[in-house]
N, C-alpha and C positions, 0 to 999 in steps of 0.2 A: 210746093206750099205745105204739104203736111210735115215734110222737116223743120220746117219754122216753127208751126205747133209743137212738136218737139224738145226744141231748142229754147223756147220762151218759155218754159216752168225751172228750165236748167239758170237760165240767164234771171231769172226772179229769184232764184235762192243762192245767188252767185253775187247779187248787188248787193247787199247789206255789206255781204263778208269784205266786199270790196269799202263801202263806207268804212268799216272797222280799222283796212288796214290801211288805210290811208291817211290818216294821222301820225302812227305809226311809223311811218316808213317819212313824215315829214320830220319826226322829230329825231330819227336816226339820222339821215342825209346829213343835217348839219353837224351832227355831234362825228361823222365817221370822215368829213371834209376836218375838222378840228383837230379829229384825234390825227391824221395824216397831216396836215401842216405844223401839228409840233411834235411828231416825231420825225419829219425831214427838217424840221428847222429849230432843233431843240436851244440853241442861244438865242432865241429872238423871246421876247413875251408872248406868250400862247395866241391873246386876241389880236394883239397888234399883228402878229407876225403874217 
């Protein structure tokens, strides 16, 4: 039990940063899925392809 006490002021100043990066890391996924389908598929149109 007292490791939990512990561990719960670490995991309270660990939430936000994780709100922060999670936007973040939503608007890269798609632009890095993007960037990799038109550089494997450079004769197609970027979005259609």
């Amino acid at each position: 039990m007292p490791v939990a006490y512990c561990l719960l002021p670490i995991a309270c100043c660990l939430l936000p940063v994780a709100y922060c990066l999670l936007p973040i890391a939503c608007c890269l996924l798609p632009l890095a899925f993007l960037g990799k389908s038109c550089v494997y598929n450079p004769d197609t149109n970027g979005l259609l392809g």
